[in-house]
C-alpha positions as a Python dict, from the first residue, in 0.01 Angstrom:
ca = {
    (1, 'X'): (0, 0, 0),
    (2, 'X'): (46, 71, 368),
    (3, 'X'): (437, 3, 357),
    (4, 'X'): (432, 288, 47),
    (5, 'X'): (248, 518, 190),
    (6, 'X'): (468, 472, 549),
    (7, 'X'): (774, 525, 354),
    (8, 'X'): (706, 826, 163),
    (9, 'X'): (610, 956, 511),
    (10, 'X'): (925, 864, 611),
    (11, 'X'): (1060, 1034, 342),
    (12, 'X'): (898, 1382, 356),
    (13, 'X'): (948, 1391, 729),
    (14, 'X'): (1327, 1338, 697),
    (15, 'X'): (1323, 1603, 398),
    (16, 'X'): (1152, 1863, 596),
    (17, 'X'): (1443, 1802, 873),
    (18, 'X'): (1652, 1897, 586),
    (19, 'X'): (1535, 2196, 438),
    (20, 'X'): (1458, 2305, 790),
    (21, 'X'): (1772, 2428, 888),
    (22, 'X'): (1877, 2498, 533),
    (23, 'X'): (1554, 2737, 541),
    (24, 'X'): (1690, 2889, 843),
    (25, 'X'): (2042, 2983, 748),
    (26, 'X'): (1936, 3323, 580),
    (27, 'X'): (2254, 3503, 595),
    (28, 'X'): (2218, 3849, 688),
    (29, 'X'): (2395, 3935, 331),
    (30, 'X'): (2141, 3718, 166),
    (31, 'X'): (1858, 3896, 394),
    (32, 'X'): (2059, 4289, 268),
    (33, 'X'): (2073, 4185, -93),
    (34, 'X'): (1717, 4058, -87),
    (35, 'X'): (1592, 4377, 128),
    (36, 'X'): (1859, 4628, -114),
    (37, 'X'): (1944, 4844, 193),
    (38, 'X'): (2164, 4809, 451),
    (39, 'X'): (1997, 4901, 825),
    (40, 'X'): (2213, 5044, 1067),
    (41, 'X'): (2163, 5176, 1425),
    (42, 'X'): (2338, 5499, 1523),
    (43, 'X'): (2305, 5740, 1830),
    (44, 'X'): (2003, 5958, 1831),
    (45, 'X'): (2251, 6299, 1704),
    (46, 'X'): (2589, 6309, 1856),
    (47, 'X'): (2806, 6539, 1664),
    (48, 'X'): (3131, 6388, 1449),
    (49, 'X'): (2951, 6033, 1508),
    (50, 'X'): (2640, 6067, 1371),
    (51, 'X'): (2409, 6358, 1361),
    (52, 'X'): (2116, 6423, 1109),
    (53, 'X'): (2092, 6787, 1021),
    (54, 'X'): (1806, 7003, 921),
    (55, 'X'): (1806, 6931, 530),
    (56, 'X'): (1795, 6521, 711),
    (57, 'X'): (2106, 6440, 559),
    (58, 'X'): (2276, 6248, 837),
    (59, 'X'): (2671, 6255, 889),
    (60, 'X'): (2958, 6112, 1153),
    (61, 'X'): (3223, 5854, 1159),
    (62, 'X'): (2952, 5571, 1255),
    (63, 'X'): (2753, 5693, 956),
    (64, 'X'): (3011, 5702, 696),
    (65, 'X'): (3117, 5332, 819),
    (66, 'X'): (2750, 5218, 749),
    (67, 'X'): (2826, 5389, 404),
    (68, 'X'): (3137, 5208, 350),
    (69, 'X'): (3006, 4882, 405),
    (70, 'X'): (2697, 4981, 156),
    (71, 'X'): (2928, 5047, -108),
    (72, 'X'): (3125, 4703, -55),
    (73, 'X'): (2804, 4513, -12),
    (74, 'X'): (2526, 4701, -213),
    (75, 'X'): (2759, 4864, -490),
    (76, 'X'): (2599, 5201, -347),
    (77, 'X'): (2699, 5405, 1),
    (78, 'X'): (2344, 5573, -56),
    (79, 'X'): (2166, 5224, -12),
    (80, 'X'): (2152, 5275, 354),
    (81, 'X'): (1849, 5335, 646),
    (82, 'X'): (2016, 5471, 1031),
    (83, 'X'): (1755, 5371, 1283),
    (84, 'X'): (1825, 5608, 1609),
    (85, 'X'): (1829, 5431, 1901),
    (86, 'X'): (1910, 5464, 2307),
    (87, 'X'): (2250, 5312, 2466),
    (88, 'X'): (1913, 5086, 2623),
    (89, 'X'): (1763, 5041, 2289),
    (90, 'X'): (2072, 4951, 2064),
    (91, 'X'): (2132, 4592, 2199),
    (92, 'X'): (1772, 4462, 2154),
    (93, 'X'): (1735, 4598, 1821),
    (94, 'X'): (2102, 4374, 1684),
    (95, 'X'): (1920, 4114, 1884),
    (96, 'X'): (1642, 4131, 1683),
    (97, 'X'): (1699, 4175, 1370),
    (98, 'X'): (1567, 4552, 1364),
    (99, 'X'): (1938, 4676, 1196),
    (100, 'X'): (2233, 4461, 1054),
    (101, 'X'): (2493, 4633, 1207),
    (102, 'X'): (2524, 4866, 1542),
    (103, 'X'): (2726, 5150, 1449),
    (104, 'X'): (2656, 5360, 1733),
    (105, 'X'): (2990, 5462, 1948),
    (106, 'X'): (2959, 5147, 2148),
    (107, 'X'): (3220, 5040, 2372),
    (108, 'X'): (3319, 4662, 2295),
    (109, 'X'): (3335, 4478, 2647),
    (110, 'X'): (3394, 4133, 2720),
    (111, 'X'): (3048, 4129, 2927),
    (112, 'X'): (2865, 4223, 2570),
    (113, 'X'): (3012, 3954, 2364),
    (114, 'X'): (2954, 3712, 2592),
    (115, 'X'): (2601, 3783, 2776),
    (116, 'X'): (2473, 3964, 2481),
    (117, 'X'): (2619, 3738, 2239),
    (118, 'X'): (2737, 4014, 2001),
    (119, 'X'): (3060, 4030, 1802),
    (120, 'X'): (3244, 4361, 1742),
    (121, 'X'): (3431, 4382, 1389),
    (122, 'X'): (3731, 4578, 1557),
    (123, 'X'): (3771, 4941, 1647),
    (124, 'X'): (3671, 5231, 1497),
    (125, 'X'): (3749, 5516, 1749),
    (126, 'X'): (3980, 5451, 2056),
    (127, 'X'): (3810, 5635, 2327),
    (128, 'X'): (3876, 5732, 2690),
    (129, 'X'): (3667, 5872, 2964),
    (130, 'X'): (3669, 6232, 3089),
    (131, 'X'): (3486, 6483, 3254),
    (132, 'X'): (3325, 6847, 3162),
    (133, 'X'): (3242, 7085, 3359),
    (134, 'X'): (3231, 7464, 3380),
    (135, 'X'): (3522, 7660, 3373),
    (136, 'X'): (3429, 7874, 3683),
    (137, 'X'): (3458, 7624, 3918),
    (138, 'X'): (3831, 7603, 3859),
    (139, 'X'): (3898, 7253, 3923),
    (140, 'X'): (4228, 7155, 3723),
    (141, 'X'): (4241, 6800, 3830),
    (142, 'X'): (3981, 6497, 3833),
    (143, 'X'): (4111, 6444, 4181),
    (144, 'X'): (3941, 6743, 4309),
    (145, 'X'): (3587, 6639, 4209),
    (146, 'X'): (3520, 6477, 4570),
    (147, 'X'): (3164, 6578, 4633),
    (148, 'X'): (3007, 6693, 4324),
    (149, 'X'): (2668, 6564, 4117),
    (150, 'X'): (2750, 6391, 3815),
    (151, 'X'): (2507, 6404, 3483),
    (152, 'X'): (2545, 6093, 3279),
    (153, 'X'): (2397, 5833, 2995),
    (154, 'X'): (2280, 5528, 3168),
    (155, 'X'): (2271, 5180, 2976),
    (156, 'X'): (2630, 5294, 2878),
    (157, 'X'): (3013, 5160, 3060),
    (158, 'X'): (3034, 5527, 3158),
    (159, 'X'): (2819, 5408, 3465),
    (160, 'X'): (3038, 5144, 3573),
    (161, 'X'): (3370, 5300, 3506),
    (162, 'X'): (3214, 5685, 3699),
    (163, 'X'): (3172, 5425, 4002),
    (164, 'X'): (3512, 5267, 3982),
    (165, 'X'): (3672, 5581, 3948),
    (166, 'X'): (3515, 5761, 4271),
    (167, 'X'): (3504, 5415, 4487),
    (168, 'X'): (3912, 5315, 4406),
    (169, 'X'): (3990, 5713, 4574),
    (170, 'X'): (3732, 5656, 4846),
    (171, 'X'): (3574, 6005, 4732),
    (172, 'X'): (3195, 6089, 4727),
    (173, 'X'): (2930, 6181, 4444),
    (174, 'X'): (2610, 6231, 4334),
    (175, 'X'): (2455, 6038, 4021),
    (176, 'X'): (2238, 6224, 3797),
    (177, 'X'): (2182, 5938, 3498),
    (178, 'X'): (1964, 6016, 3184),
    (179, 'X'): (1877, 5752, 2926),
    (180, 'X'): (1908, 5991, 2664),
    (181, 'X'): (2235, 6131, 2626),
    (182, 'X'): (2002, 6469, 2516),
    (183, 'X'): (1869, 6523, 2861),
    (184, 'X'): (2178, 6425, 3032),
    (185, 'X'): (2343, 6739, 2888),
    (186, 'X'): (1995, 6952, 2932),
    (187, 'X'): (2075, 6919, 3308),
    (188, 'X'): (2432, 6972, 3267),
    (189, 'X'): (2338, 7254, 3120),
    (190, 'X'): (2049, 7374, 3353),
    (191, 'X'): (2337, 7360, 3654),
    (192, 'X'): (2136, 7041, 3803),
    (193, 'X'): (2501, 6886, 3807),
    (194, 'X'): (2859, 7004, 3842),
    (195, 'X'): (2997, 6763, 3583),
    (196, 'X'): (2872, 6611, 3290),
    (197, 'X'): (3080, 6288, 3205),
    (198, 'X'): (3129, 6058, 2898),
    (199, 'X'): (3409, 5962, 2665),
    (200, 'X'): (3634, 6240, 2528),
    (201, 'X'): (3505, 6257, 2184),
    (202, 'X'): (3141, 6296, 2301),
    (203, 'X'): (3251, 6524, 2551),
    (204, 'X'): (3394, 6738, 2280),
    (205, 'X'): (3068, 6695, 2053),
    (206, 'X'): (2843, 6796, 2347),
    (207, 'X'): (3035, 7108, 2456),
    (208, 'X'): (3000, 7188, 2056),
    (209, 'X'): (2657, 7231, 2133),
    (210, 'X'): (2572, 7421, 2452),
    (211, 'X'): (2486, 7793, 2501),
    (212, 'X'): (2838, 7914, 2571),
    (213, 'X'): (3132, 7639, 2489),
    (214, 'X'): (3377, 7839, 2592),
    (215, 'X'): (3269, 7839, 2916),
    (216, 'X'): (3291, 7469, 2981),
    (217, 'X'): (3624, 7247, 2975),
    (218, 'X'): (3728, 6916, 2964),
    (219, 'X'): (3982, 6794, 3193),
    (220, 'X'): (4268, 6620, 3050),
    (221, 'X'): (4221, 6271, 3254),
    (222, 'X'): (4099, 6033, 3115),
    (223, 'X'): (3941, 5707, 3344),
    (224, 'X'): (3873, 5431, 3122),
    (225, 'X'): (3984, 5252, 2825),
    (226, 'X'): (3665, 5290, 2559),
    (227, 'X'): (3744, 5114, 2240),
    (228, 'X'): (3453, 5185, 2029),
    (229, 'X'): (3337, 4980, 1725),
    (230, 'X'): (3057, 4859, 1483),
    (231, 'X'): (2912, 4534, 1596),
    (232, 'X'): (2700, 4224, 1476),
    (233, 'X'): (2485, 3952, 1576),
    (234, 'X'): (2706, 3655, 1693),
    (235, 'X'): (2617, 3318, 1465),
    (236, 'X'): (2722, 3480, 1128),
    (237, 'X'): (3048, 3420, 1045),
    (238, 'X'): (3025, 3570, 701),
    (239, 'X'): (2845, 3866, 780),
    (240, 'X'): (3124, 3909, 1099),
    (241, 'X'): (3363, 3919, 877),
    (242, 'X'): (3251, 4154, 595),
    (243, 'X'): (3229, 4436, 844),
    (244, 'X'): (3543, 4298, 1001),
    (245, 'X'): (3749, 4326, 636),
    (246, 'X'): (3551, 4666, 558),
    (247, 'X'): (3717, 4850, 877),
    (248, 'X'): (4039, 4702, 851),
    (249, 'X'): (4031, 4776, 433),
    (250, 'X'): (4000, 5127, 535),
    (251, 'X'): (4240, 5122, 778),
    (252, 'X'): (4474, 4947, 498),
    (253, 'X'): (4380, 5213, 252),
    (254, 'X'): (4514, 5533, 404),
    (255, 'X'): (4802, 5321, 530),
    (256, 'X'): (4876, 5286, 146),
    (257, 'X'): (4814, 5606, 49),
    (258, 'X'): (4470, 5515, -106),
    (259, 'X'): (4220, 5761, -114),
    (260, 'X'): (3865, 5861, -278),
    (261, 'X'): (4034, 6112, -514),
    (262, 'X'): (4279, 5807, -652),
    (263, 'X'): (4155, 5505, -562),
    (264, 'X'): (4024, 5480, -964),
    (265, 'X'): (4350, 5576, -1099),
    (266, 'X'): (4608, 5326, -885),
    (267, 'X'): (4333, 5076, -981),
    (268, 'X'): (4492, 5062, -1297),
    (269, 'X'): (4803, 5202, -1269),
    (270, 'X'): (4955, 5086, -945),
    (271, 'X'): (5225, 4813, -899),
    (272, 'X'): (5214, 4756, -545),
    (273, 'X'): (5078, 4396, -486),
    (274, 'X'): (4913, 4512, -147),
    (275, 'X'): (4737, 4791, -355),
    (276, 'X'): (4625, 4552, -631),
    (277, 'X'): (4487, 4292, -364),
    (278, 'X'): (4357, 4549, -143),
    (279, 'X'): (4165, 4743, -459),
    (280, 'X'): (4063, 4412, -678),
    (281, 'X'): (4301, 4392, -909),
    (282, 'X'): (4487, 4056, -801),
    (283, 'X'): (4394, 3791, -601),
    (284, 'X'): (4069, 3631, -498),
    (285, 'X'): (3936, 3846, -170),
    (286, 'X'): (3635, 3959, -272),
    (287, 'X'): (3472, 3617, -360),
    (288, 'X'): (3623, 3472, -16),
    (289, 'X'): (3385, 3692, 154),
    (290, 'X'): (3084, 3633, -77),
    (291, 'X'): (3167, 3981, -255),
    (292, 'X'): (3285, 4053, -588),
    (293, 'X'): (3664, 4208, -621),
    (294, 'X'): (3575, 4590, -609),
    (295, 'X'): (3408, 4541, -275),
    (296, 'X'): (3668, 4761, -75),
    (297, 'X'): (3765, 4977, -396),
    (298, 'X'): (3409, 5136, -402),
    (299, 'X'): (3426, 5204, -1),
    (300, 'X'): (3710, 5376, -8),
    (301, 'X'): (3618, 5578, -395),
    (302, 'X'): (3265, 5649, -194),
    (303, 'X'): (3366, 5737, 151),
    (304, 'X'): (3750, 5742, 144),
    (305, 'X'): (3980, 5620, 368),
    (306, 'X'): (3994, 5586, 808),
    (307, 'X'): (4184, 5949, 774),
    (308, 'X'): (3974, 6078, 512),
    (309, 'X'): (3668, 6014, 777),
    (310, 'X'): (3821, 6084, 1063),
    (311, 'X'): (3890, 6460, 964),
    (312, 'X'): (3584, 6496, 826),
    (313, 'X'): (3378, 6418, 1112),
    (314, 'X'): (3643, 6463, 1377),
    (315, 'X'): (3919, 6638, 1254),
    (316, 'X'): (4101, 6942, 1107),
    (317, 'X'): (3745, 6982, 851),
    (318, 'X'): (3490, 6952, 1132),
    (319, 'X'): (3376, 7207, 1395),
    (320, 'X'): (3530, 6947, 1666),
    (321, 'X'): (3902, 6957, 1568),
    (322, 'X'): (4005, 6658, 1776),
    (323, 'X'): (4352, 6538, 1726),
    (324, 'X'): (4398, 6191, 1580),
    (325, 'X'): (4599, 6088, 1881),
    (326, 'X'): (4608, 5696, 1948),
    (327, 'X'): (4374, 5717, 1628),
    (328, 'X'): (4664, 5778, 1426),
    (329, 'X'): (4805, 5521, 1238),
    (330, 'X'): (5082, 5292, 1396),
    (331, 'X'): (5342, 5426, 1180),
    (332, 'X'): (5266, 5758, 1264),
    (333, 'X'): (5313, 5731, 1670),
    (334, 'X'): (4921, 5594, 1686),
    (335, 'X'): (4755, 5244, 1776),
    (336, 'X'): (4606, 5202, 1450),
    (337, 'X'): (4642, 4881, 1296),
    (338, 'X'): (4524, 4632, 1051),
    (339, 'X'): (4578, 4283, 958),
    (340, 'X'): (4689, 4248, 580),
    (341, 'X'): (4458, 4203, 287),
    (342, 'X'): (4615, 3894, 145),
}
């Protein structure tokens, strides 16, 4: 009696060692499915990245990636929650489970990956730098800012690289750093700096919302390579590379000439094997990820392709009007690329 009773000890102790891990292993799609909304963290209202207006419908190239990757995961770019959170905030809450993806104009660093042990899916903006300031000053160059007070985000790379920049040319500054990037400007604005600094396409949103924009310009250097991107707890390979495939499907999409308006009709009419993959129609994608095959056909019907965001938020249809740059595509003079759907 004692031997049965020490085995089935045994037994249920080597079990629960079992179904431990197994218990454990909660993918974060099996944890979004289960929930039915996808969390995302954003910036706390930076315009053409994500901003929530007064109606609290919330727009921006980080928010319509959130969407895109709702549609491919949850069937619905609606099925979404943005949590706003501070350049100090942002890291803690991937950390912790608070959202499943940071979408918040982050700047992926080797530093982050490794110490913060976060993976970033690619990029979705490539960002440099730069510095505002007001027009009466009539500084033309960045090399002619020796001695001035600088207004900043702290918790951000813009920190590190305003330091580099001034120490490398042996000039002199004063640091004015703000953990929101709201009162950062609120000084700029109140003249308790000279220059307000931060990567172009903030720069652009934030003159966009002073008292006088035309007052204020942004100098054409640029300091700092800033390749922003969504990213994702490191330890989930699947979930990695769902976001990873949703970027670079969108990318693939306006290389292709796929778009919201006719991603339905070359769905059933289109002969291009890259199409048919990339939409569903061939091939065996979707389940490879965990997905079914219309996973990248209903981001791009829902929130269209990287062009169709990019001058919505950014572009020719927003009040920004920033130039697609090194954001255009690689065929088109850019940096934009994407690894093949196949």
């Amino acid at each position: 009696m004692a031997r049965s009773i020490g085995a089935a000890a045994t037994v249920a102790a080597c079990c629960a060692m079992l179904a431990g891990p197994a218990a454990a292993a909660k993918t974060t799609l099996d944890t979004v499915k289960a929930r039915g909304h996808l969390v995302c963290g954003v910036s706390q209202g930076l315009p053409g990245f994500s901003l929530k207006s007064a109606k609290g419908r919330w727009s921006g190239l980080d928010v319509d990636f959130c969407r895109a990757v709702a549609a491919a995961v949850l069937g619905s770019s609606e099925k979404i929650k943005l949590l706003p959170l501070t350049s100090r905030e942002r890291f803690d809450a991937l950390k912790s489970r608070k959202v499943d993806i940071l979408t918040r104009n982050t700047t992926w660093t080797l530093s982050r990956e490794t110490e913060l042990k976060v993976n970033f899916a690619g990029v979705l903006f490539h960002d440099g730098q730069g510095f505002m300031l007001r027009r009466q000053l009539d500084v033309k160059n960045a090399l002619e800012l020796d001695g001035v007070t600088v207004c900043l985000n702290t918790g951000t790379t813009t920190e590190d690289n305003i330091n580099d920049f001034f120490q490398s040319r042996g000039m002199n500054f004063t640091l004015n750093a703000f953990e929101k990037s709201d009162d950062a400007l609120a000084a700029y604005q109140d003249g308790e700096c000279d220059v307000y600094t931060a990567e172009h396409s903030a720069l652009h949103a934030q003159r966009s919302r002073l008292e006088s924009p035309d007052e204020h310009m942004i100098l054409p250097a640029v300091i700092s390579k800033e390749p922003l991107g969504p990213a994702v707890r490191h330890g989930d390979d699947q979930w990695f590379e769902i976001v990873k495939w949703t970027l670079f499907a969108l990318i693939n999409a306006e290389e292709l000439g796929v778009t919201a308006a006719n991603a339905q009709k070359l769905r059933r009419e289109s002969k291009t094997p890259a199409i048919r993959r990339l939409l569903g129609v061939d091939g065996e994608i979707g389940r490879k990820l965990g997905l079914d095959p219309e996973w990248a056909f209903r981001a791009i019907r829902e929130v269209g392709n990287y062009d169709e965001m990019f001058e919505r938020n950014l572009g020719g249809e927003s009040s920004l009007k920033i130039d697609r740059g090194i954001n255009a595509l690689w065929t088109r003079g850019g940096i934009l690329y994407a690894p093949p759907i196949r």
